[in-house]
C-alpha positions in Angstrom: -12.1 -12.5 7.8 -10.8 -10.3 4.9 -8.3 -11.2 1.9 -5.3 -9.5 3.3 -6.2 -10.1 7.3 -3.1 -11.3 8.6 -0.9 -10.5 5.5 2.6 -8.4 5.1 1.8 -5.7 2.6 4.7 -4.0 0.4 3.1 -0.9 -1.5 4.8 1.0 -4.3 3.1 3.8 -5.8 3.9 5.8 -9.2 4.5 9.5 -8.6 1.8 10.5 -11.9 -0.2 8.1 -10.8 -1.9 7.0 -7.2 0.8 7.3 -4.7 2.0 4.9 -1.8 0.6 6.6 1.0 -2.9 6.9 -0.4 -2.8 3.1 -1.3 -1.8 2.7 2.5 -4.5 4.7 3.8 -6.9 2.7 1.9 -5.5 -0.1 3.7 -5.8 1.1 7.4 -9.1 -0.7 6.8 -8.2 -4.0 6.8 -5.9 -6.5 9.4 -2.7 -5.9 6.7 0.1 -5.0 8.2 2.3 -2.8 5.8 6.2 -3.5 5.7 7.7 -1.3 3.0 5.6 1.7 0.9 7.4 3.9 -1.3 6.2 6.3 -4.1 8.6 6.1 -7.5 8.5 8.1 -10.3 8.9 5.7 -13.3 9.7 6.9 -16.9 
């Protein structure tokens, strides 16, 4: 049993920086069930 197995995931990514959908790639690995991923640009 993992860390996040079972778990609701929210995942926001920076736009310079690793974005939302490669964080939630990385987690198609695991039992975490993503809710909400978006990729902001903050300055």
């Amino acid at each position: 049993m993992g860390l996040l197995d079972g778990k609701k995931v929210i995942i926001i990514g920076d736009r310079d920086g690793i974005p939302a959908q490669a964080i939630e790639e990385c987690l198609k690995t695991t039992e975490a069930e993503v809710v909400f991923a978006s990729t902001e640009c903050f300055v």
